[in-house]
C-alpha positions in Angstrom: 189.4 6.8 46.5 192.2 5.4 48.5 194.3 6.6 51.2 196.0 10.1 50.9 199.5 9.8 49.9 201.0 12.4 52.4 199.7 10.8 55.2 201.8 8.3 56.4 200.7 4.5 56.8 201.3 4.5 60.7 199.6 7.8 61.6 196.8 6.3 59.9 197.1 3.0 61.6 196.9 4.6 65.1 194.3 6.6 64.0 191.5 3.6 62.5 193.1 1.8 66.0 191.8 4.7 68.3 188.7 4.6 66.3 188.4 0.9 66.3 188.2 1.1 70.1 186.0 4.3 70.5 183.1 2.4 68.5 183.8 -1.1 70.4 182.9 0.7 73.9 180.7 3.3 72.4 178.1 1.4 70.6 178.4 -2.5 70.3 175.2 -2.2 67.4 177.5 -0.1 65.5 180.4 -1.9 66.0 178.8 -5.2 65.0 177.0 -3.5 61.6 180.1 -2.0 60.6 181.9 -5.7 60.5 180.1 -6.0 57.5 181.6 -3.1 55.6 184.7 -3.9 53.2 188.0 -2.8 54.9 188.1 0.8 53.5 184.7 1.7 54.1 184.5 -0.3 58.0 187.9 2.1 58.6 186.4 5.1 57.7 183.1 4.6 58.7 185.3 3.7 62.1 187.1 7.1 61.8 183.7 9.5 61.7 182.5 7.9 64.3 185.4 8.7 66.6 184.6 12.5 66.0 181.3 12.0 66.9 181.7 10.5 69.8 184.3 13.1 70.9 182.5 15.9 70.0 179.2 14.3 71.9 181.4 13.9 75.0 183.4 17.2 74.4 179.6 18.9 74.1 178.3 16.8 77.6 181.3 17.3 79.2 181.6 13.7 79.9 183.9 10.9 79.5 183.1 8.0 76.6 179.0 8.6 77.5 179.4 8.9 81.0 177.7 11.0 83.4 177.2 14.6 81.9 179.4 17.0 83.5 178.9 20.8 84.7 177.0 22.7 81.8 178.0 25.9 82.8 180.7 26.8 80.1 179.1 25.5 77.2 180.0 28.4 74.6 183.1 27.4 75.2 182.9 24.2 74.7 181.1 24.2 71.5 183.5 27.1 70.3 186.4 24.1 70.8 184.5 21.7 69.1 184.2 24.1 65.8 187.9 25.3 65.9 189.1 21.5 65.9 186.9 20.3 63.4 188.1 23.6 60.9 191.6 22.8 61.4 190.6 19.0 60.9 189.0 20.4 57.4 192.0 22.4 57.0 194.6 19.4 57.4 196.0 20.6 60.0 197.0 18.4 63.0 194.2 19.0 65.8 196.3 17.7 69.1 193.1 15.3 69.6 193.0 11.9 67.5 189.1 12.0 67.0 189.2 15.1 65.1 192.9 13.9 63.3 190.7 10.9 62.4 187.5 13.2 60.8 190.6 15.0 59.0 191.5 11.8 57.4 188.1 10.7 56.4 187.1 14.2 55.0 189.7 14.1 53.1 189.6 10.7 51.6 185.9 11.1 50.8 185.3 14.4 50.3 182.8 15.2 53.2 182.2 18.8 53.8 182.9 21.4 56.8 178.7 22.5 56.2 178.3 17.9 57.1 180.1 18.8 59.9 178.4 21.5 61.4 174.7 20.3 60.8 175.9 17.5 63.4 177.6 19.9 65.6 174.1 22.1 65.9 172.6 18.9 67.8 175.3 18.8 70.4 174.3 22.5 70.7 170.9 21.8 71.3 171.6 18.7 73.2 173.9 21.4 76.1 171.5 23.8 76.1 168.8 21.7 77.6 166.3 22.4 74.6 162.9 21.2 74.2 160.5 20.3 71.3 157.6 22.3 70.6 156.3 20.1 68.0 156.9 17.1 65.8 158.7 18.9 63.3 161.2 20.6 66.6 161.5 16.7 67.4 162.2 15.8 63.9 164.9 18.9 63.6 166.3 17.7 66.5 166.5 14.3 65.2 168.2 15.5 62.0 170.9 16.8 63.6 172.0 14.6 65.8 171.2 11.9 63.8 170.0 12.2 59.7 172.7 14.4 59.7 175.5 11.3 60.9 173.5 9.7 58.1 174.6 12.0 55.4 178.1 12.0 56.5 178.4 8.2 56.2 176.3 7.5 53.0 179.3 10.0 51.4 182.3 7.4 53.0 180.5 4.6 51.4 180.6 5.8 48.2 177.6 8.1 47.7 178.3 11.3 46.0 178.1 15.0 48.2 175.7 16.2 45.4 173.2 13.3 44.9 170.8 14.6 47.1 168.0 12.1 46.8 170.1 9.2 48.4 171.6 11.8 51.0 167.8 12.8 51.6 167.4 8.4 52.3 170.6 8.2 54.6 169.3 10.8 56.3 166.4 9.2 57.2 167.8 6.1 58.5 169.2 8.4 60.7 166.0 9.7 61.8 165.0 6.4 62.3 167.6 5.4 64.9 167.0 8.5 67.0 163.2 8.0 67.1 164.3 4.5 68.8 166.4 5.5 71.3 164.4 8.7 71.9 161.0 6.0 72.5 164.0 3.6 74.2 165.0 6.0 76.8 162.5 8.6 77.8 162.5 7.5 81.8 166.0 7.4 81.4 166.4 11.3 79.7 163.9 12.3 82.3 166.5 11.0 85.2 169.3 13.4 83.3 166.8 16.2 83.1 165.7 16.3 79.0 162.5 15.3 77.3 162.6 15.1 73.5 159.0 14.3 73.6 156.7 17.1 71.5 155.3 19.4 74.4 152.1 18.9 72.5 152.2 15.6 72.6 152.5 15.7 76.3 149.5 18.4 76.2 147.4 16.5 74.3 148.1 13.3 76.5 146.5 16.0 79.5 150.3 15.3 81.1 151.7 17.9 84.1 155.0 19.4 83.1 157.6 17.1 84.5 155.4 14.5 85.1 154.9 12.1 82.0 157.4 9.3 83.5 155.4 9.3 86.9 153.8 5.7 87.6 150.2 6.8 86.8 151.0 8.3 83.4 152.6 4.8 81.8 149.5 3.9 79.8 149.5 7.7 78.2 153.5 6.8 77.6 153.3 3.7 75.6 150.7 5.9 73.7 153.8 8.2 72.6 156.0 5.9 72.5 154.1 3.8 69.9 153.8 7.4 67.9 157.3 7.3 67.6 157.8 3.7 66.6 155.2 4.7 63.8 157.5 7.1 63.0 160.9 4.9 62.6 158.9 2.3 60.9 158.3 5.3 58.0 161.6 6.4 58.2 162.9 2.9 57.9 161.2 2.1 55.1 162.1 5.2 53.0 165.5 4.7 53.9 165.5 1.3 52.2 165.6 3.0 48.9 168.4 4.9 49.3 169.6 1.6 50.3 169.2 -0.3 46.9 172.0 2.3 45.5 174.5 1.2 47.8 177.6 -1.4 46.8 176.6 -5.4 48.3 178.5 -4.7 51.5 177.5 -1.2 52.6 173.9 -1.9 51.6 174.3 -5.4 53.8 175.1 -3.0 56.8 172.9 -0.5 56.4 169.9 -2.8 55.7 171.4 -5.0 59.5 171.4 -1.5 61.6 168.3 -0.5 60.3 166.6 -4.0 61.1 168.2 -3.8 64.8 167.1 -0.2 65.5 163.9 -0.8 64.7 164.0 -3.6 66.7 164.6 -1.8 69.1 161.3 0.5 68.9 159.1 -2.6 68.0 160.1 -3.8 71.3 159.3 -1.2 73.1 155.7 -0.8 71.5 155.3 -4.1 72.2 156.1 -4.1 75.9 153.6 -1.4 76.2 153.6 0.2 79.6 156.3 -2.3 80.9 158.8 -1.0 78.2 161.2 1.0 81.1 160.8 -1.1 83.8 164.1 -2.4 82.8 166.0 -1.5 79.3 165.0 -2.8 76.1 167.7 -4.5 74.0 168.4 -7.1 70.8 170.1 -10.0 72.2 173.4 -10.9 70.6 171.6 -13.9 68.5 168.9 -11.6 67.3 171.3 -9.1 66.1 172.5 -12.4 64.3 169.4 -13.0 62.9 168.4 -9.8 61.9 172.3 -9.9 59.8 171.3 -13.1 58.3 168.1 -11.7 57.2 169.9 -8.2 56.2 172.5 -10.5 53.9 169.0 -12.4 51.8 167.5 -8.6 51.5 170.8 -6.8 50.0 171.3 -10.2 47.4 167.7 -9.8 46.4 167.9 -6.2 46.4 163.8 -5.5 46.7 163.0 -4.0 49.6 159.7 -3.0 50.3 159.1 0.2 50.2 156.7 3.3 51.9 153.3 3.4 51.4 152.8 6.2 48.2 155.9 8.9 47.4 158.2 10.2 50.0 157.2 13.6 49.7 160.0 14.5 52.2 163.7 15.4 52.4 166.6 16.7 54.7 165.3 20.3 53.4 162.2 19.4 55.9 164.3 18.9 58.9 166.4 22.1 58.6 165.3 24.9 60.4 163.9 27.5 58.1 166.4 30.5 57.8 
């Protein structure tokens, strides 16, 4: 699919140019993976992620990530959120270029307003302070402000809205890069007030309520943490064989994210209970490497898969109605 006809070129220019610039000081890891799109799928991948990051701000009340803001009129805020993104879906001009750009993109490749609101449910859960119960509250969470993203950009690189198999694999790349930065940045969530750590975990770890970053607990920490990294590597792996469907480029980037994310978590196992004395990162040369390394896998095409079937889906991390 190419670009709309009654759009015109410069209005679509300014748009990929805000969205350009959004991703560059949002996220340089997905900034640096989406170089290795073509051109029509790097735009567009460009262009979703400028919603995101608007509605995550709009949601936080914050400014590009910042510091969150007062919480205190959240209903409203989320209400704004779902009227732009229907008039986006309608084609309607929104006032606000992120949710202009999601217009374009939806259009163009034919993502869907039910896409949308699965990732606007996270930034729900995210403003009303919620906590996981369990796992499976931990992994819903995860889908939605994650395996959900995952979904929406396995469709604008090509895969189809009804091939739910390969959805059900984006998804859980997704999943995987959560489960990193929630293992990444639990003293730092604890600073801002949330814990996306399973109360039972923190039960079962004999933890106080509020108390799981304190000094004395760090051992019991890089216990969880290391949970979690067993988690991504699962995820990771499944979501190579959604992988193996996609066109050279798009698989090249997928396969270069995933490696770096779960970089990320590996990193953090391995420091242990020093892993938030001070932030864990890739370097610039190991993201590099880890491209290089992406670029062999997607030629060869063979990735090593999970352990037995995946026996799971995106059905699993929906909340049951």
């Amino acid at each position: 699919m190419g670009v709309e006809p009654d759009l015109q070129p410069s209005r679509r220019e300014a748009l990929v140019e805000h969205a350009r610039r959004a991703i560059k000081e949002g996220s340089q890891s997905f900034s640096a993976a989406s170089r290795l799109f073509d051109e029509e799928t790097r735009e567009r991948a460009w262009l979703l992620y400028a919603w995101c990051r608007r509605c995550d701000d709009i949601a936080d009340n914050q400014v590009k990530g910042g510091p969150l803001g007062d919480q205190s009129d959240l209903d409203d805020r989320l209400a704004l959120i779902r009227k732009l993104t229907a008039k986006a879906f309608a084609g309607e001009p929104t006032g606000d270029p992120a949710f202009d750009a999601l217009g374009v993109v939806a259009k163009e490749c034919g993502l869907t307003p039910a896409m949308a609101e699965d990732v606007i449910a996270g930034f729900a859960l995210d403003a009303e302070d919620w906590r996981p119960r369990t796992e499976a509250d931990m992994m819903r969470y995860c889908y939605h402000v994650a395996g959900a993203v995952g979904v929406m950009m396995a469709v604008v690189m090509g895969i189809s809205p009804d091939d739910q198999d390969t959805l059900d694999r984006a998804c859980d790349l997704g999943l995987a890069f959560q489960l990193s930065n929630i293992a990444r940045d639990i003293v730092e969530d604890d600073a801002a007030g949330r814990c996306y750590l399973p109360a039972i975990w923190l039960v079962e770890q004999d933890i106080e309520p509020g108390q799981h970053t304190k000094p004395h607990h760090r051992q019991e920490l890089a216990d969880m943490a290391a949970k979690l990294v067993a988690l991504v590597e699962k995820h990771e792996a499944a979501a190579r064989v959604g992988a193996e469907r996609l066109p050279f480029r798009s698989r090249w980037a997928v396969l270069s994210a995933a490696r770096i994310y779960g970089a990320i978590g590996r990193k953090v196992r391995k420091r242990g209970t020093e892993a938030w004395n001070s932030r864990t990162f890739v370097p610039r040369w190991e993201k590099a490497l880890y491209g290089a390394r992406a670029f062999l896998s997607a030629i060869i095409n063979r990735e090593k898969h999970p352990d037995g079937p995946i026996t799971w889906g995106i059905r699993d991390f929906r909340p049951s109605n």
